[in-house]
N, C-alpha and C positions, 0 to 999 in steps of 0.2 A: 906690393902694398901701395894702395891710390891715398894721397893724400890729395886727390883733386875734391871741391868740396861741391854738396849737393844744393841749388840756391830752391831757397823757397820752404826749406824742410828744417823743422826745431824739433830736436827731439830731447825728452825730460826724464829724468830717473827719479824717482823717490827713496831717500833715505832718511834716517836719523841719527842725531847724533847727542852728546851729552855724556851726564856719569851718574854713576851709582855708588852711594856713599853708603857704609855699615859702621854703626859705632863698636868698638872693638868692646865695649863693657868688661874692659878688666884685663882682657886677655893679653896676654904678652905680643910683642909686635919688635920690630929690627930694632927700634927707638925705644927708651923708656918712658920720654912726652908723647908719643904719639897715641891718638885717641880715637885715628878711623883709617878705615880699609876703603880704597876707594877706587873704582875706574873707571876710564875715559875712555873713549869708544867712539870709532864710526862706522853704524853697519845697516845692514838693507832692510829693508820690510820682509817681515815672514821669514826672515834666515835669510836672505838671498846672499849669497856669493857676491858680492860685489870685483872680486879680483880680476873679472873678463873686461872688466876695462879699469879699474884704478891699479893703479902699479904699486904703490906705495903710500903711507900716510906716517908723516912727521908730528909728532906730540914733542909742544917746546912746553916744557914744566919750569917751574920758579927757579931759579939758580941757586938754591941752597941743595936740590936733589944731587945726587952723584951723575953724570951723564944726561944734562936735564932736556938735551936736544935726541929726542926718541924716534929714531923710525922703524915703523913695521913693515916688512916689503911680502907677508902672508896673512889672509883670516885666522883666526880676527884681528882687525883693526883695530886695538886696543893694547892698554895701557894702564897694569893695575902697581898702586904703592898705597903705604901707608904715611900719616900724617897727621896732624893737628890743626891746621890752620886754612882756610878759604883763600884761592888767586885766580888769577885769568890763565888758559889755558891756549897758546895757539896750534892751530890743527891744521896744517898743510895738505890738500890732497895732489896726491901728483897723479896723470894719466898715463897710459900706454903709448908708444911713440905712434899707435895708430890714429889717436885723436888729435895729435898737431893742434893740441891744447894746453894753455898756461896751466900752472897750480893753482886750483882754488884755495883761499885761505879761510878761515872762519877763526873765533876767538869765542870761547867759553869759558864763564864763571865759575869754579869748582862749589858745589856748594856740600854741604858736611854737617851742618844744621836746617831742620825743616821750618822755626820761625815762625808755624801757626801748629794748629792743630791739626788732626787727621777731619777726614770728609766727616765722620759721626762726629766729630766737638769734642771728643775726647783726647786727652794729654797723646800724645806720638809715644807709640812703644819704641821702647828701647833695641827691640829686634824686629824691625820694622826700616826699610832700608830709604832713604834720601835719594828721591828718584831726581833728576835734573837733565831730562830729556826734549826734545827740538827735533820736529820734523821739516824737512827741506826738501829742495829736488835741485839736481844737476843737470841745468841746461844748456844742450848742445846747439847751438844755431847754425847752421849750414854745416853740417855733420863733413867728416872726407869719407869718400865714398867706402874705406875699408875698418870704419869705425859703424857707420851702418851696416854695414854687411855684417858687424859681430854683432848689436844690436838686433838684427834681425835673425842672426841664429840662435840667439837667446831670448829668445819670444820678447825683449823690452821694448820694443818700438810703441806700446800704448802708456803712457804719462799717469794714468786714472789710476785712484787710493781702490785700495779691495772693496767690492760693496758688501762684504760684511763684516762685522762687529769684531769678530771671532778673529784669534791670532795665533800662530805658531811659536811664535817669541815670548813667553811666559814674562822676561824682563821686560819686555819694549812696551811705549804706553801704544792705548789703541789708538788707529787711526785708520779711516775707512770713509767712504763715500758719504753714508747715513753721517756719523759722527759728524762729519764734515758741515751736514746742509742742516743739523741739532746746531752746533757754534753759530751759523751765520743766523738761523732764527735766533738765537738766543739774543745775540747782540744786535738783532735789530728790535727785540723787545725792550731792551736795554734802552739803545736809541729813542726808541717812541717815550719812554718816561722821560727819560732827561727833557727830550720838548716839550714832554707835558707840564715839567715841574716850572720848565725856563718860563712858559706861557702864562703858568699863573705868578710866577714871582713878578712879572717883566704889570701884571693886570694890576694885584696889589701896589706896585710903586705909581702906579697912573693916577692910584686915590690920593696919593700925598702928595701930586703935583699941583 
């Protein structure tokens, strides 16, 4: 196994990560205050196996939980309990001793209330799930040469979001090339108003001067 590293070469994985909250409405749960079924999770686009190169992922839960230092050293990468109350979650990813790379760390808000309403403006149903998802990508910069080599037997060596819309992961939000280059128009439509509005408030205050 080369841990000699390749210069010049970054190579990027896309995942995501977050939870998925469900109000228990009633039903019985470990706890008789608890009021949601929830889980933490870090997994790949389209289902992808992430385990050919993450070894393990650490979920630190709030310390009231039994065992609140969780790790999963198999897919899925997750981490489901039940609960009552909203906290920060840290997510440790640990890699394969092939990558002769640190732990990534990340830190997620559990969220268990949605706080607006659904996309039609209507009240959030009750069996309607609290989605609280983050997409990201793991970047490798100057790869060791036997961390490429697995990268390369698992066709990941391209960085690029799927170009289309469509997903295999029913829970996972979408994300894909198109979606991608919607956002950035959006928010530079976004953009162009805000100048536009600064420009006329910025003209009106010139007549009081």
């Amino acid at each position: 196994m080369s841990t000699k590293r390749i210069k010049g070469i970054s190579v990027s994985r896309p995942f995501y990560y977050g939870s998925i909250a469900y109000s228990l409405n009633g039903k019985k749960a470990s706890e008789a205050e608890h009021t949601h079924r929830w889980t933490v999770m870090v997994k790949g686009l389209n289902n992808e196996d992430l385990s050919y190169y993450i070894k393990k992922v650490v979920f630190k839960l709030h310390e009231t939980y039994p065992n609140p230092l969780r790790t999963v050293e198999h897919p899925p990468f997750e981490v489901s309990e039940t609960g009552w109350g909203e906290f920060e979650i840290m997510i440790k990813i640990h890699f394969h001793a092939a990558a002769s790379e640190k732990p990534v760390v990340l830190y997620h808000h559990l969220r268990l209330h949605p706080y607006e309403d659904d996309l039609n403006g209507q009240s959030w149903p009750k069996d309607k799930p609290v989605m609280s998802l983050l997409y990201d990508e793991l970047v490798f910069n100057e790869p060791t040469e036997a961390l490429y080599q697995i990268f390369s037997q698992h066709n990941a060596l391209q960085p690029h979001l799927p170009n289309k819309k469509s997903m295999k992961d029913s829970t996972a939000p979408l994300f894909s090339t198109p979606l991608e280059q919607e956002e950035v128009e959006r928010l530079d439509h976004a953009q162009h108003e805000i100048n536009s509005q600064i420009a006329s408030l910025k003209q009106k205050m010139a007549t009081f001067e």
